[in-house]
MARVEXKOL-133558 format. One record per residue: residue number from 1; residue in three letters; chain; x, y negated, z of N, C-alpha, C in turn. Coordinates in steps of 0.2 Angstrom, whole numbers, m for minus. Last residue first. Layout:
<atoms>
 seq type mol  n.c1  n.c2  n.c3 ca.c1 ca.c2 ca.c3  c.c1  c.c2  c.c3
 NUM  ala   A     X     Y     Z     X     Y     Z     X     Y     Z
...
</atoms>
This chain:
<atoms>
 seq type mol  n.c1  n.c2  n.c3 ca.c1 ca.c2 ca.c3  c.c1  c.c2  c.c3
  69  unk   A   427    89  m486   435    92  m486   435    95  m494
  68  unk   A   414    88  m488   418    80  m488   427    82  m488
  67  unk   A   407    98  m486   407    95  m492   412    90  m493
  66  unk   A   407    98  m474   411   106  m477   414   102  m484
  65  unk   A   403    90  m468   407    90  m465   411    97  m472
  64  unk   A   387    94  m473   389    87  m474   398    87  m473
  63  unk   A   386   106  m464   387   106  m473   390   101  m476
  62  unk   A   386   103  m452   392   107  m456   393   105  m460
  61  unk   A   375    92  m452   381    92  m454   387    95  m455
  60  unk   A   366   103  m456   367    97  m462   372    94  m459
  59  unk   A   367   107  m444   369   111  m450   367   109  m458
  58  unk   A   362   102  m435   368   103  m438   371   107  m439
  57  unk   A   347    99  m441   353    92  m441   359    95  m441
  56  unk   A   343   110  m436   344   110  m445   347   103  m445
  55  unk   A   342   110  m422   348   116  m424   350   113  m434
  54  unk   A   335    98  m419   341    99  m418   346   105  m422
  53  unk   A   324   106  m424   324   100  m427   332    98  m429
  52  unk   A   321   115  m413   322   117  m421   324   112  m425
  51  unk   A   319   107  m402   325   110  m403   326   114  m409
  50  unk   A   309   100  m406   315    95  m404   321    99  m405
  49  unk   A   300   111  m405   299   108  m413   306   103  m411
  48  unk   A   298   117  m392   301   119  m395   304   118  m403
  47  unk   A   294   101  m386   303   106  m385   304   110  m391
  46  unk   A   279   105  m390   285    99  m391   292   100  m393
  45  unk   A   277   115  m385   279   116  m391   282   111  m393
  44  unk   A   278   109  m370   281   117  m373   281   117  m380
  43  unk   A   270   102  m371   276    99  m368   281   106  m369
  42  unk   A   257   109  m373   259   103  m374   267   101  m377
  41  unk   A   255   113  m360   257   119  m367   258   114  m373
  40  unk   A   255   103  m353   261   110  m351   263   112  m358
  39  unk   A   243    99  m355   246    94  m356   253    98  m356
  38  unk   A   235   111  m351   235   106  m360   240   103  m361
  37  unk   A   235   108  m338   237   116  m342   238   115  m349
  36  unk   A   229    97  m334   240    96  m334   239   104  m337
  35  unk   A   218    97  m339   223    93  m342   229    95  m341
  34  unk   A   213   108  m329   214   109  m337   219   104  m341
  33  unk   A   216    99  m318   219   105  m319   219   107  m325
  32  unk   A   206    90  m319   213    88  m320   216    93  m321
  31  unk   A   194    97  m319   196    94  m325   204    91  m325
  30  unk   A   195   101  m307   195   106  m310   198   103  m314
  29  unk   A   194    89  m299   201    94  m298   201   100  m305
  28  unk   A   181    86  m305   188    83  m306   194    86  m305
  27  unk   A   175    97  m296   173    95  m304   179    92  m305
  26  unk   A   175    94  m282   178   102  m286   178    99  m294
  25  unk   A   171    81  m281   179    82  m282   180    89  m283
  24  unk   A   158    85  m283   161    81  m289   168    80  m289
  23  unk   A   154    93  m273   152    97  m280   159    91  m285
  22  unk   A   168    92  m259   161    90  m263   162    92  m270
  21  unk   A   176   101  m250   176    99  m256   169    98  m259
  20  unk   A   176   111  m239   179   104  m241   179   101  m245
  19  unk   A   174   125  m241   169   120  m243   170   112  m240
  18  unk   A   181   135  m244   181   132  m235   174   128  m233
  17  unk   A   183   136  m257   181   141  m251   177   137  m246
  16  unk   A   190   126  m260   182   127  m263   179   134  m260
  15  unk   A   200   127  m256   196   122  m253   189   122  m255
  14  unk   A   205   138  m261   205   137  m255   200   133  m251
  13  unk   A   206   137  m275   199   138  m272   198   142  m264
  12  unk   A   215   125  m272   207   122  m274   205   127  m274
  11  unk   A   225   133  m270   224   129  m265   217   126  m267
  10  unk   A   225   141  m282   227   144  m276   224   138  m271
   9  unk   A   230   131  m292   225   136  m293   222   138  m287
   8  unk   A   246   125  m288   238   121  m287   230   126  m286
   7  unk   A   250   138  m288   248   136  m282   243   131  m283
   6  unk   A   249   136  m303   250   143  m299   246   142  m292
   5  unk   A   258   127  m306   251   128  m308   246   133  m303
   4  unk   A   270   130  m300   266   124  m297   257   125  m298
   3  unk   A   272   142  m311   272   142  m302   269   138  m298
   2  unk   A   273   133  m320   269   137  m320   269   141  m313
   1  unk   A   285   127  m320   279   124  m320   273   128  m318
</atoms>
C-alpha cells in the first residue's frame, strides 16, 4: 500500500507543479491523502490485534484439548 501511497504523493505534486489543480482540489486531494495514510496505519494495527487475538484462542485450545485427555 505504501507504494500506491507513494505514487498518489508523486502525481498531486505533479499536478500541483503543472498547476492543474485549483487552490481547493490541491486542498482536498491533500485531505483525502492524510485520510487514506490514517485510515492505512489504521488497518495495520487492526491486523495486528486480529492476529494476536488468534494466536491466544489457540492456545486456549491446546490447553482446552490437553485438559480433556
Amino acid at each position: 500500500m505504501t507504494d500506491k501511497m507513494d505514487t498518489y504523493k508523486e502525481r498531486l505534486a505533479v499536478l500541483q507543479a503543472s498547476g492543474d489543480l485549483s487552490a481547493d482540489g490541491l486542498d482536498l486531494l491533500e485531505e483525502l491523502l492524510a485520510e487514506l495514510t490514517e485510515l492505512n496505519r489504521s488497518n495495520k494495527a487492526l491486523r495486528r490485534v486480529i492476529l494476536k487475538s488468534g494466536q491466544g484462542s489457540a492456545m486456549s485450545t491446546r490447553l482446552r484439548e490437553a485438559l480433556y485427555e
